[in-house]
Backbone bond lengths (Angstrom), bond angles and torsions (degrees), N, CA, C in turn:
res aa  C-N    CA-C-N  psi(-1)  N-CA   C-N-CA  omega(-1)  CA-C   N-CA-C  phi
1 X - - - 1.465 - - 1.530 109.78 -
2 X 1.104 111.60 149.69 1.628 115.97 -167.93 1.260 104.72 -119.73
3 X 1.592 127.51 120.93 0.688 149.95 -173.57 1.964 133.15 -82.35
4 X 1.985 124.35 100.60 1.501 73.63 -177.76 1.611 116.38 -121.44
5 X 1.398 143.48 175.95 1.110 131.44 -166.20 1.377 102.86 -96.67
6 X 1.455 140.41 124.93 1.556 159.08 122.71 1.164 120.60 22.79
7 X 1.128 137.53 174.87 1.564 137.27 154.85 1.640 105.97 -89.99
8 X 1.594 113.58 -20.75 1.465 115.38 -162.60 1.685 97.53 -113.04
9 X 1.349 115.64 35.78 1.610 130.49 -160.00 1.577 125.99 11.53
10 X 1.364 107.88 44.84 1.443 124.26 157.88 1.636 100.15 -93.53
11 X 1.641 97.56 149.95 1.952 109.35 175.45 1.403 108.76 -104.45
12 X 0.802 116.72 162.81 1.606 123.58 166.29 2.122 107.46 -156.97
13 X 0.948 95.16 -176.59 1.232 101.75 -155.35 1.455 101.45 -100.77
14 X 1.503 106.47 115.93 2.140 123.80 -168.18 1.675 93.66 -44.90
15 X 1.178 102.21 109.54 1.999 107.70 153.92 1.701 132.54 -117.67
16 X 1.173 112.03 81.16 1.202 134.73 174.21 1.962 95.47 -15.30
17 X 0.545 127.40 -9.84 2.030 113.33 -154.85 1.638 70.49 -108.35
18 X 1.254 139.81 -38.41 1.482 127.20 -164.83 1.181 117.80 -83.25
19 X 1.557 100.79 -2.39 1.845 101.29 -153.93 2.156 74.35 -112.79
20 X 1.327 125.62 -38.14 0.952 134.57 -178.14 1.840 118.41 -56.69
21 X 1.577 100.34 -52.35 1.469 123.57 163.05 1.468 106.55 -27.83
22 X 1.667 87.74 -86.74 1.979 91.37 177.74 1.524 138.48 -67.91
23 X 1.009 95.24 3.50 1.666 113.95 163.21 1.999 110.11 -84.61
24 X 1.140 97.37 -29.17 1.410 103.89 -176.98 1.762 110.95 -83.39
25 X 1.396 93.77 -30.79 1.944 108.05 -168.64 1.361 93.60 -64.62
26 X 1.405 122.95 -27.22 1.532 137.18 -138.54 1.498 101.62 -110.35
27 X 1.316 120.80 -8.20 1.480 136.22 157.64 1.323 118.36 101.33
28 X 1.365 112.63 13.79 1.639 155.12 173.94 1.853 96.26 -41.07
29 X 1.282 146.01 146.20 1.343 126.62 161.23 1.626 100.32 -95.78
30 X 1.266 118.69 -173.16 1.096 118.56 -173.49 1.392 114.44 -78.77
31 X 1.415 124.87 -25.87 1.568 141.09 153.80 1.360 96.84 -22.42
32 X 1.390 97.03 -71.25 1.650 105.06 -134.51 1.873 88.99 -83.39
33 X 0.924 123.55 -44.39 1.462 125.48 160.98 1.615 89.15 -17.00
34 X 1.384 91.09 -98.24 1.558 92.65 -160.99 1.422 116.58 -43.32
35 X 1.230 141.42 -46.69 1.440 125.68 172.48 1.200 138.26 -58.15
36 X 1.585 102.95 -15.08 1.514 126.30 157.27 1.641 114.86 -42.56
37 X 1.833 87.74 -60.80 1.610 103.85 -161.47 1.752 107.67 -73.48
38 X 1.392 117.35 -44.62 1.111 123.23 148.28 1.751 138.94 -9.08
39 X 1.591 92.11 -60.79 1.196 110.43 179.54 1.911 121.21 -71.86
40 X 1.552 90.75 -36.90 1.581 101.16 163.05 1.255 124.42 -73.21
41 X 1.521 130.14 -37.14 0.919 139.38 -172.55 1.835 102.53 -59.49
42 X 1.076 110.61 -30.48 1.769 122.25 -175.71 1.603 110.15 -66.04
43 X 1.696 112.91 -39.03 1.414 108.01 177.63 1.560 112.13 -98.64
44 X 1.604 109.14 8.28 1.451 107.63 -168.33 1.468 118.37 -82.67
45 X 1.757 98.08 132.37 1.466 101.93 -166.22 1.677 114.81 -121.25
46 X 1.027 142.29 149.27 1.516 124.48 173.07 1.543 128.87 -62.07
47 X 1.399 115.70 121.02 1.735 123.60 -168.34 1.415 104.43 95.86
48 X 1.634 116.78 5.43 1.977 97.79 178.29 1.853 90.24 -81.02
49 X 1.592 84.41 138.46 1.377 107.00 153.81 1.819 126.14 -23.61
50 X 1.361 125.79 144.65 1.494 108.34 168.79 2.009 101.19 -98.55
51 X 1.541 111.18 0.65 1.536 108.03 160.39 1.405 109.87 -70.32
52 X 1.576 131.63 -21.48 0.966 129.60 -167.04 1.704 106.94 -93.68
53 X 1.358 105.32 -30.98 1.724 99.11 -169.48 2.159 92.21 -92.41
54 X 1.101 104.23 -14.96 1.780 93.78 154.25 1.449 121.74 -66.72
55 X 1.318 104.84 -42.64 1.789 93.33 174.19 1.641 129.68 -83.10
56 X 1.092 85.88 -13.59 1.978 96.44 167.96 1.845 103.36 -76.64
57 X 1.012 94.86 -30.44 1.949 96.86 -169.32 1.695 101.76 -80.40
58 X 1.352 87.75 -43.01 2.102 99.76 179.84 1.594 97.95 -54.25
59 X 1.234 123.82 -54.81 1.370 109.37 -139.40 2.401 73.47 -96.27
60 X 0.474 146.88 -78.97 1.446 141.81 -169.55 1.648 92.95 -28.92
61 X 1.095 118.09 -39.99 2.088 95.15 164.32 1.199 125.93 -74.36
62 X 1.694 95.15 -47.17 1.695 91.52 165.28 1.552 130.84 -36.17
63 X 0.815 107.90 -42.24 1.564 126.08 177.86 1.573 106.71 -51.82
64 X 1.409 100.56 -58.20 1.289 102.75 -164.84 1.692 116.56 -123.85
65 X 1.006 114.64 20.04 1.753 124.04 -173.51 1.041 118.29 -172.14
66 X 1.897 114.66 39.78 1.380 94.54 177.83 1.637 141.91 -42.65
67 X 1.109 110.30 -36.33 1.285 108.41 176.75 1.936 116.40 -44.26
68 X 1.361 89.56 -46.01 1.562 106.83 -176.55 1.248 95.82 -44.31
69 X 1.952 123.21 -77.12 0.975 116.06 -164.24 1.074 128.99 -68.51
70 X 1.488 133.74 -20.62 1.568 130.34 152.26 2.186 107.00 -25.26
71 X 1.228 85.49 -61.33 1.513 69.56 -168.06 1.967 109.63 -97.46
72 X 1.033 137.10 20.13 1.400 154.82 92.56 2.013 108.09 -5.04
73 X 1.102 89.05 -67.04 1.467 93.77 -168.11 1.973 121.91 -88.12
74 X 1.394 92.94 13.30 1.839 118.35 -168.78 1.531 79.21 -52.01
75 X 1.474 136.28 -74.12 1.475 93.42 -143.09 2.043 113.28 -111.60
76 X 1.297 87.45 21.40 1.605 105.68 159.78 1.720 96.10 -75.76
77 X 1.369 121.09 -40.28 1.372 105.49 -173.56 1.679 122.05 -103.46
78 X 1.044 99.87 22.65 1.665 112.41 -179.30 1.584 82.54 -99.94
79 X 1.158 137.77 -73.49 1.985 155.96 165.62 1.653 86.52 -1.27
80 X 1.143 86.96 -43.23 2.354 96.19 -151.77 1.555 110.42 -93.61
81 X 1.540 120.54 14.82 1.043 144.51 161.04 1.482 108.88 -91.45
82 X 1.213 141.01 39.05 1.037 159.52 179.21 1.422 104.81 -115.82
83 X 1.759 109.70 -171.87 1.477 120.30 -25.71 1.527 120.05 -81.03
84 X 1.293 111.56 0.19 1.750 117.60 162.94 1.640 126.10 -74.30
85 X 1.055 123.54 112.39 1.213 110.41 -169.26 1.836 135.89 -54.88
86 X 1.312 94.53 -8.51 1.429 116.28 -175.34 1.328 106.02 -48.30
87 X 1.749 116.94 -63.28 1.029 94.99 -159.38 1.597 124.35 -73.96
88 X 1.189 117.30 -1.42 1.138 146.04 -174.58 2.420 101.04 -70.82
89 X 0.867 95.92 -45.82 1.360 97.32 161.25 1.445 133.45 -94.77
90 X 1.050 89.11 -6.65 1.721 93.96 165.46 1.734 117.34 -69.40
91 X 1.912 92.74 -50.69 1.412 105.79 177.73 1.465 120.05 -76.39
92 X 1.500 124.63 -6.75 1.407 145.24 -172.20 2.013 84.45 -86.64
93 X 1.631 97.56 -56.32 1.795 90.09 -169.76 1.758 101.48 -72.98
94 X 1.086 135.21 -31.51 1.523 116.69 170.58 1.989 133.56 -57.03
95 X 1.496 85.24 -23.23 1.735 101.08 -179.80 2.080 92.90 -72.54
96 X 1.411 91.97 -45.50 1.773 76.00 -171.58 1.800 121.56 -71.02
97 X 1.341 94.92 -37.18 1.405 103.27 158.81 1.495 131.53 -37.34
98 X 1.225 103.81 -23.78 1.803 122.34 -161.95 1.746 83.06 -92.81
99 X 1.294 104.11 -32.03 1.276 98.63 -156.55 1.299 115.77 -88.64
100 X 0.961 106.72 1.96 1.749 117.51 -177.39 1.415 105.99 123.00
101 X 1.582 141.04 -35.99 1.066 138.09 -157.07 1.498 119.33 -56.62
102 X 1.405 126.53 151.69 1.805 118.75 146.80 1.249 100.18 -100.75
103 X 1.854 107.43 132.14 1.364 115.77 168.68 1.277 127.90 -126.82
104 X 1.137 103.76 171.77 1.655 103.94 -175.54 1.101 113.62 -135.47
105 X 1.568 133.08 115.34 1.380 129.91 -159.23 2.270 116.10 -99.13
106 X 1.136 124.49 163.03 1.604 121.77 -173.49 1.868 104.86 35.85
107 X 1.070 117.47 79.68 1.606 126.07 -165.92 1.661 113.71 -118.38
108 X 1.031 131.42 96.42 1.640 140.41 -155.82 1.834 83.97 -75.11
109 X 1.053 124.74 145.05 1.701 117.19 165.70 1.824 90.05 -150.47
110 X 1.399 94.96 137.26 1.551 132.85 -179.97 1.099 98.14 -80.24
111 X 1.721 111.36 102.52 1.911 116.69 153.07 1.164 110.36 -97.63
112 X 1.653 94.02 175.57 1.837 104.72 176.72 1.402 132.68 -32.39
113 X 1.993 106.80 -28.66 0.869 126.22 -145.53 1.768 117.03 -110.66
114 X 1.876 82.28 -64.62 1.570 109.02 -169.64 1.908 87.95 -130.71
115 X 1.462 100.81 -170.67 1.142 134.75 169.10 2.341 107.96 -106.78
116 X 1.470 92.46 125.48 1.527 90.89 174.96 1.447 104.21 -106.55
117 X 1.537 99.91 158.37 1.780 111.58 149.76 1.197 114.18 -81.20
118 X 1.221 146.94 168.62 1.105 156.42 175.81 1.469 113.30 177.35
119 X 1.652 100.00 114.25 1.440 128.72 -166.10 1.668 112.71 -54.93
120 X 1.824 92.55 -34.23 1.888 90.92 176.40 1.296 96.84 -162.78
121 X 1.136 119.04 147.50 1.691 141.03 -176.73 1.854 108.90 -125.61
122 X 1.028 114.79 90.76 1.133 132.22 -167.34 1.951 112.79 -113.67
123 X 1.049 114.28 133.53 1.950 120.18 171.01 1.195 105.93 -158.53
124 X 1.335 99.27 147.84 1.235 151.30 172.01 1.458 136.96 -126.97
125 X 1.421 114.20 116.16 1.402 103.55 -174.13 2.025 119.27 59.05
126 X 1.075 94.92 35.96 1.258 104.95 170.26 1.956 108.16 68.95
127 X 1.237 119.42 16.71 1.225 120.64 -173.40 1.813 88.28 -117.87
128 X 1.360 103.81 139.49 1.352 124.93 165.06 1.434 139.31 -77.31
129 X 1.042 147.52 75.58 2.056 123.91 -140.49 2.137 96.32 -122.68
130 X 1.226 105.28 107.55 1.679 117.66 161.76 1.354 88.39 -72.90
131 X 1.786 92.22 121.05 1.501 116.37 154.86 1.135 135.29 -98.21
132 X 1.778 145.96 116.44 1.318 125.84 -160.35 1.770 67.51 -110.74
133 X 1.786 94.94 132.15 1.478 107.20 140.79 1.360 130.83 -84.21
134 X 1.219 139.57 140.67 1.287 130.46 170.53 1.306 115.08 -134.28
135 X 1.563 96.87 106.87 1.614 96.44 -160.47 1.837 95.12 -107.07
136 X 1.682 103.36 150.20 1.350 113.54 177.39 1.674 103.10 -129.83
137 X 1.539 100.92 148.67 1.653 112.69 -178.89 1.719 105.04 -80.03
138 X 1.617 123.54 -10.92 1.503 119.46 -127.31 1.624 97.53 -142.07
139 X 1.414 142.49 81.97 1.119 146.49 -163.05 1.602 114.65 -44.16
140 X 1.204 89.88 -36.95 1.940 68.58 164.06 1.368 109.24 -127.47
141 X 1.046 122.79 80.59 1.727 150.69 151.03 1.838 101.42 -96.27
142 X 0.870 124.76 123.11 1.170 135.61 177.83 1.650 130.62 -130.75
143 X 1.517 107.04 110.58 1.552 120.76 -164.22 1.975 90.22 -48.54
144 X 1.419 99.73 152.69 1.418 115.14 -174.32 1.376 122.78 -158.76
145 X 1.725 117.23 155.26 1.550 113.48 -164.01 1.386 132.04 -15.99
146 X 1.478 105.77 -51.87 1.669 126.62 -178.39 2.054 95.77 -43.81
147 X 1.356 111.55 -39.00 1.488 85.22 -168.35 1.407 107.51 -116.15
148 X 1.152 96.13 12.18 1.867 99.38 164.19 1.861 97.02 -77.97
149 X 1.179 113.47 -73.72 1.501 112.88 164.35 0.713 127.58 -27.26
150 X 1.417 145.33 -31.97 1.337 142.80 -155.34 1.877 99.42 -99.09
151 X 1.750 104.71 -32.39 1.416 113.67 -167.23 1.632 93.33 -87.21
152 X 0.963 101.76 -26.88 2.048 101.42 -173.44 1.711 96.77 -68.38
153 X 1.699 130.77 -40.64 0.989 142.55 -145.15 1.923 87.94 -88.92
154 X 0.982 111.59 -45.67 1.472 113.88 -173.90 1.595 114.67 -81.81
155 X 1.145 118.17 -47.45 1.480 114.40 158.75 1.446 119.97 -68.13
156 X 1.399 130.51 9.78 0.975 137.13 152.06 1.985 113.93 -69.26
157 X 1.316 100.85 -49.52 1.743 130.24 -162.97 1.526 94.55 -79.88
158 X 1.521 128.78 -19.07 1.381 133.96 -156.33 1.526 85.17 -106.49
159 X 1.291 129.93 -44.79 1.582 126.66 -173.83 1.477 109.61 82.50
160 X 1.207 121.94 -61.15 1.842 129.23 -172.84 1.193 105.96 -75.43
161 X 1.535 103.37 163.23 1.696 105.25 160.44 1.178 122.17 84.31
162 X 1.674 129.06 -169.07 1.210 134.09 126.85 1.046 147.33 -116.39
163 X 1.089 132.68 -175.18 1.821 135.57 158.88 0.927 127.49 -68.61
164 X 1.648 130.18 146.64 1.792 108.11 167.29 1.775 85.13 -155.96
165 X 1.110 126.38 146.30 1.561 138.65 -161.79 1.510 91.62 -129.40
166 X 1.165 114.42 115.33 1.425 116.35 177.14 1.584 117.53 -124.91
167 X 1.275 115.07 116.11 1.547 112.09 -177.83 1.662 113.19 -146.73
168 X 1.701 99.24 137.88 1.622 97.72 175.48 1.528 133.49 -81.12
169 X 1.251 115.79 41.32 1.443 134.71 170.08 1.660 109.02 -135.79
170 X 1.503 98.96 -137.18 1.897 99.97 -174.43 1.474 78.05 -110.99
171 X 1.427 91.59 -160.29 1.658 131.43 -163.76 1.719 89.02 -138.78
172 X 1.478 111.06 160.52 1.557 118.91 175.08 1.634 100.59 -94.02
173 X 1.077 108.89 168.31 1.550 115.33 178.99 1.655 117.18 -63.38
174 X 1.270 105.47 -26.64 2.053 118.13 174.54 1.504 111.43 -84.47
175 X 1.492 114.37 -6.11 1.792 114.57 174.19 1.448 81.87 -86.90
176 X 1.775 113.13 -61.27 1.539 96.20 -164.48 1.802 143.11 -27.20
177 X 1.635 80.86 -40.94 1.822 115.16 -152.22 1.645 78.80 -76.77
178 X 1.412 114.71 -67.60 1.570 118.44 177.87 1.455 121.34 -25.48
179 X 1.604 105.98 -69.26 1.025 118.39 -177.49 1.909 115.68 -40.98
180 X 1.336 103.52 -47.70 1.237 111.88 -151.20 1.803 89.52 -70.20
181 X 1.476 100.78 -58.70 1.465 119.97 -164.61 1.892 97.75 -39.91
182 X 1.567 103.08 -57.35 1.773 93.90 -171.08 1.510 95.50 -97.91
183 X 1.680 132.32 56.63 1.651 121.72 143.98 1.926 112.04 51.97
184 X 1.410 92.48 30.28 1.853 112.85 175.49 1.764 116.67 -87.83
185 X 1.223 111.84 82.66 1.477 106.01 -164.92 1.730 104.17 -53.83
186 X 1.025 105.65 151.46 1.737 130.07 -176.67 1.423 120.00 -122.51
187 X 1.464 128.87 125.13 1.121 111.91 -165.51 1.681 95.58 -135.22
188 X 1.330 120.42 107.33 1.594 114.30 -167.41 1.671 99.98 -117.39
189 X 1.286 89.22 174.84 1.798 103.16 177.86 1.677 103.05 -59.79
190 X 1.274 123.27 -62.86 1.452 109.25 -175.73 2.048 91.75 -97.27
191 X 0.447 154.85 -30.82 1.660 155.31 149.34 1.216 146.41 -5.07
192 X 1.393 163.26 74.94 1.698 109.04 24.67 1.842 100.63 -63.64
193 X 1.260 106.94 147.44 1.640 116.30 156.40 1.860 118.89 -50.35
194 X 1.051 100.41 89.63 1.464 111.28 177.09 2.206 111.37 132.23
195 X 1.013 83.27 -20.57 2.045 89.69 -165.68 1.593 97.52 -134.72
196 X 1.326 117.94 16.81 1.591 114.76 170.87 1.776 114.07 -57.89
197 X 1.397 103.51 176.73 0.978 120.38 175.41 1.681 135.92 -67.79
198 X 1.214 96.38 -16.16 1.469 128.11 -168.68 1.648 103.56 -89.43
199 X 1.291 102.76 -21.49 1.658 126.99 -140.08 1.730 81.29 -113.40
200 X 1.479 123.36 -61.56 1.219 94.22 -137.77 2.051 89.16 -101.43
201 X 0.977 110.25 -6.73 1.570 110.43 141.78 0.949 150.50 -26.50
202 X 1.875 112.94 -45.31 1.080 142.07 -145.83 2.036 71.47 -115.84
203 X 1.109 106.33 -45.14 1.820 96.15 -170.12 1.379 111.13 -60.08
204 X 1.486 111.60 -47.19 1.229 117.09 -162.08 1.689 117.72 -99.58
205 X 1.187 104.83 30.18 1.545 122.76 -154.82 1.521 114.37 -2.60
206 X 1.202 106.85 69.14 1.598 126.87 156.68 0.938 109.68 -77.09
207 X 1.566 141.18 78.04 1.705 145.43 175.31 1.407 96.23 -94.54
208 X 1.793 125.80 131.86 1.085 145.04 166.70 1.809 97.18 -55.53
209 X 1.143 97.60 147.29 2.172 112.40 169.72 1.744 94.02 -53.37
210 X 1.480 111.08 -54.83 1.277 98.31 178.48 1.579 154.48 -66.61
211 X 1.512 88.70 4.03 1.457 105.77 167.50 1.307 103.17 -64.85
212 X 1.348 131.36 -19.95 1.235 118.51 -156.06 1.423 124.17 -79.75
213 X 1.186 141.53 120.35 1.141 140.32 -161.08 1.712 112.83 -75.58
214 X 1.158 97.60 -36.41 2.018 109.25 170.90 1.008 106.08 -60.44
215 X 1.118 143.77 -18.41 1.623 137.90 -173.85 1.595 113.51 -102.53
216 X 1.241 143.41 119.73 0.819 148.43 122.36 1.393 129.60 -3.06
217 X 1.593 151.28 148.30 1.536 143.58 160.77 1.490 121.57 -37.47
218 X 1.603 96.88 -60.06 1.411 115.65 176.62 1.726 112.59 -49.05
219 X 0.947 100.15 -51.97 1.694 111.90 177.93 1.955 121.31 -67.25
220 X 1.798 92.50 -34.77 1.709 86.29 163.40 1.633 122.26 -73.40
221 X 1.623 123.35 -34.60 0.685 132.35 -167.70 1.535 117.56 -63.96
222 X 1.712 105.34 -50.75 1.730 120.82 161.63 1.796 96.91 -44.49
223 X 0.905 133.18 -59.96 1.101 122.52 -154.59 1.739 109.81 -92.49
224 X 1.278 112.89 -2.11 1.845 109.57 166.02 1.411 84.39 -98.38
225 X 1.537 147.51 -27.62 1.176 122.79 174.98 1.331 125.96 -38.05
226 X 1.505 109.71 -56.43 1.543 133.34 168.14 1.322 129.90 -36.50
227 X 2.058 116.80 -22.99 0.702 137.11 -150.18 1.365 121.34 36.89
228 X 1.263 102.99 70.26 1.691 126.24 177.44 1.932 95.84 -120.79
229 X 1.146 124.50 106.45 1.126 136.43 154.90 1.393 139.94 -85.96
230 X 0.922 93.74 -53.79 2.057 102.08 175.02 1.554 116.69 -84.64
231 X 1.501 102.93 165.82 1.682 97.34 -173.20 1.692 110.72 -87.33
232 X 1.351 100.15 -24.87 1.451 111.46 173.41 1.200 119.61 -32.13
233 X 1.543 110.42 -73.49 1.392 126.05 172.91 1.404 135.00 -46.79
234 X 1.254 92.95 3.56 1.559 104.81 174.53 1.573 121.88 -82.43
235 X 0.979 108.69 -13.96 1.260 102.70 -178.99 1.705 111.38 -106.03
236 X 1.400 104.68 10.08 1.250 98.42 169.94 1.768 112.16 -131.24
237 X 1.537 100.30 41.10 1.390 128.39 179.22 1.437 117.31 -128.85
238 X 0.978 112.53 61.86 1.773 106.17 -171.32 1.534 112.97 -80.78
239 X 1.785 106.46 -24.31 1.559 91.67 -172.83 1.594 100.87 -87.91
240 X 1.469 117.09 -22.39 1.421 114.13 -177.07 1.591 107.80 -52.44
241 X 1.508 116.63 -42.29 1.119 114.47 -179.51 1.557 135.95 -92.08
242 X 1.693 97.11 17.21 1.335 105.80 149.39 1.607 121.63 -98.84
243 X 1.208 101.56 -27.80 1.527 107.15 -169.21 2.216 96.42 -78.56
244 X 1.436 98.95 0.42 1.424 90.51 -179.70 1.904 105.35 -97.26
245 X 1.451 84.57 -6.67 1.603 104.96 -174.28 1.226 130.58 103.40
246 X 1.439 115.15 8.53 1.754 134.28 -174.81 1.700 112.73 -107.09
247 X 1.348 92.03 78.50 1.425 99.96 146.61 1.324 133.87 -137.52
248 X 1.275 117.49 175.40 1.511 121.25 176.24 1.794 93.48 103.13
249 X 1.701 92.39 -130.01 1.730 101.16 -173.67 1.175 115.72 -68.62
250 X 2.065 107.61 -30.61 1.604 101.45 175.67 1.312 158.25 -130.43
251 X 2.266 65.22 51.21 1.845 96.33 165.55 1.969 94.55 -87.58
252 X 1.480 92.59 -45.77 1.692 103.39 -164.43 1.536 99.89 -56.66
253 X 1.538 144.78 -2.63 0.792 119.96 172.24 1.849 106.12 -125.10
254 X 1.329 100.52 18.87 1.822 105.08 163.84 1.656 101.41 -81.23
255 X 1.465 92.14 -58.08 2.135 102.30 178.72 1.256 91.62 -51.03
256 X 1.558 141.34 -66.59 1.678 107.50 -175.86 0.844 130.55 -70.13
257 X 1.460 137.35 8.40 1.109 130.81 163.27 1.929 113.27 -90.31
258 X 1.265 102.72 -25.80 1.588 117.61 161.70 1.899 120.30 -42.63
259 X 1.495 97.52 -70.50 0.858 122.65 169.73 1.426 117.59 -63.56
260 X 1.080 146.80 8.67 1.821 158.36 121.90 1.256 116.06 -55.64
261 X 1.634 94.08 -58.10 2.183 87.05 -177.03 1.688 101.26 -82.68
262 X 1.327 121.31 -37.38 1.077 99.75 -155.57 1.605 87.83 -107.16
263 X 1.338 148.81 96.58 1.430 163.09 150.39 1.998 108.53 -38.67
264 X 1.127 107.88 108.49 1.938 92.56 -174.14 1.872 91.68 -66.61
């Protein structure tokens, strides 16, 4: 049995149907699924990493599907929205926006007590919801009690509204129990099962700039400088994406690669 190691360095046992699954979620056909899985299965050894059988699969789409692997690579590039957390709430406040919300992003709010930060101030329908983002660079870093508490303790001091804990990885099993026990909404990468984060991304095609496979580091970074986050917006940024240094053929082939994941 072949063994592979975690992001959170637990093993479990290599299953092709999972590695196949998300190749398919990712708009993969079943062909190419399988030649994907195929192709890994050839260098697969016992104890390789599953960061490692993502980048053998990434770059074998790259090759041949970018589009695929743009969204293949969704939450390698949410990670790569780092290491400042900003931009990470910018793109947290555009998903709600999509969603109907008005928001309000870095928002000081006056409790009983103290004065809070609060990463996003978002309503709907006359309901109010403080958002703590908690963004991580490191796939298995996992949000935990300390900031379930800390958000229960402050929306306590805030009185109105609600809570909502938003992060692009998991939660530990004692945020869960917390969460649930004091009515603390949670919003994780695979989290709730059915309306996660991963999930409602994929609905509202909010793809990070860094999904993008045409771009280079240097080139995402110029352009989250700008506070340019989404891939959308790219096409209605032409000078951003000269002053990031992309013009000519390989701006014209960032917009086609835009125009793949994100279809108007």
């Amino acid at each position: 049995m072949i063994t592979v190691a975690k992001a959170d360095g637990t093993h479990e046992p290599y299953d092709s149907d999972k590695l196949i699954h998300s190749l398919k979620r990712s708009g993969a056909s079943q062909d190419q699924a399988d030649e994907v899985a195929i192709h890994i299965e050839r260098e697969l050894r016992s104890g390789m990493t599953t960061n490692e059988i993502y980048a053998k699969a990434f770059e074998h789409l790259r090759t041949h599907r970018r589009g695929v692997a743009a969204r293949y690579s969704l939450k390698r590039a949410v990670l790569d929205l780092g290491p400042s957390g900003f931009p990470f709430e910018s793109f947290i406040e555009q998903l709600f926006i999509a969603e109907g919300y008005t928001t309000k992003i870095d928002q000081i709010i006056k409790g009983k007590c103290v004065e809070h930060e609060v990463d996003v101030v978002m309503t709907k329908d006359g309901v109010i919801t403080y958002v703590e983002a908690k963004f991580h660079n490191t796939a298995g870093f996992k949000t935990d009690l300390k900031t379930t508490l800390y958000v229960k303790a402050r929306q306590d001091d805030i009185g109105d509204g609600q809570a909502l804990i938003v992060t692009n990885t998991k939660f530990t099993d004692h945020a869960l129990r917390y969460a649930e026990c004091q009515r603390l909404e949670l919003l994780g990468w695979d989290y709730p099962q059915g309306n996660n984060l991963h999930e409602r991304i994929e609905k509202h095609q909010i793809y990070p700039i860094t999904a993008l496979t045409t771009l280079g580091h240097h080139e995402k970074m110029a352009l989250l400088s700008q506070r340019l986050v989404l891939c959308k917006a790219l096409p209605n940024e032409t000078r951003a994406l000269a002053e990031a240094g992309l013009t000519g053929k390989k701006a014209d082939a960032v917009l086609e690669e835009v125009g793949a994941l994100c279809p108007a």
